[in-house]
N, C-alpha and C positions, 0 to 999 in steps of 0.2 A: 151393144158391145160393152165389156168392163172399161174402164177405163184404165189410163197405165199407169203406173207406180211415179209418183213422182222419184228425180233423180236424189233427193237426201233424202228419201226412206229408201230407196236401193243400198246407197252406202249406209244406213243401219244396219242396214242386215249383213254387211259383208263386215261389216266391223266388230259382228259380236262373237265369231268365232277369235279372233285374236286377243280377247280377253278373258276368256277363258283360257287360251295355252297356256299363259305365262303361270296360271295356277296348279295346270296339272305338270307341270315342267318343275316348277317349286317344290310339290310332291313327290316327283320322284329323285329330284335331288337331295332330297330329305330323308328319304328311305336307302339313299347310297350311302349316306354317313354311318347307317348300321355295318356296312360291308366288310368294315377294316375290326371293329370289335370281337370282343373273344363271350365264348360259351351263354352266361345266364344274361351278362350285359346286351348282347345281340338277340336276344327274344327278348327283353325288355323292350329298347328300339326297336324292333322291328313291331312289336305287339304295338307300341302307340305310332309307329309311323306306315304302318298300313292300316291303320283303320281309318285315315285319311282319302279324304277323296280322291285326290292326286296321287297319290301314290295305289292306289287298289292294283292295277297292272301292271306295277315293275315288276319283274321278274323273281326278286327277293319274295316279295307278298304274294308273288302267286304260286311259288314253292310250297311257302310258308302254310297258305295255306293246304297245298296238297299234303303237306306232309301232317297236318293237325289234321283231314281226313281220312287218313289212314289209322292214323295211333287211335282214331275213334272208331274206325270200320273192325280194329284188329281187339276191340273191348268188346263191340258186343256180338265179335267170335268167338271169345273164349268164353265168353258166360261171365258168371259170377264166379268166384276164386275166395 
């Protein structure tokens, strides 16, 4: 039989997801500061604060990038111009 986990490598491992949150929590708090900005200033923000870890899934960055999939789906529909 294996033998069993001693109890402080148990609490390793439950304590390594908890630091990790505080990172991706930071990230997307960081990507909410773009929210209130106007036009060229809020794709500047948002272009350096979603290509952060923490932020990849806030809801802004994943617009974000749907909508930069499209403006690229709808280039190479139209051809060359």
């Amino acid at each position: 039989a294996a033998p069993a986990a001693s109890p402080a490598a148990q609490e390793d491992t439950r304590a390594a997801p908890a630091q990790v949150a505080p990172a991706a929590a930071s990230g997307m708090a960081q990507a909410e500061q773009c929210r209130d900005k106007m036009f060229l200033s809020r794709e500047f923000c948002l272009a350096e604060q979603c290509d952060k870890a923490g932020a990849r899934n806030h809801p802004m960055c994943v617009q974000r990038r749907e909508d930069a999939k499209l403006r690229e789906d709808s280039k190479i529909r139209q051809g060359p111009q």
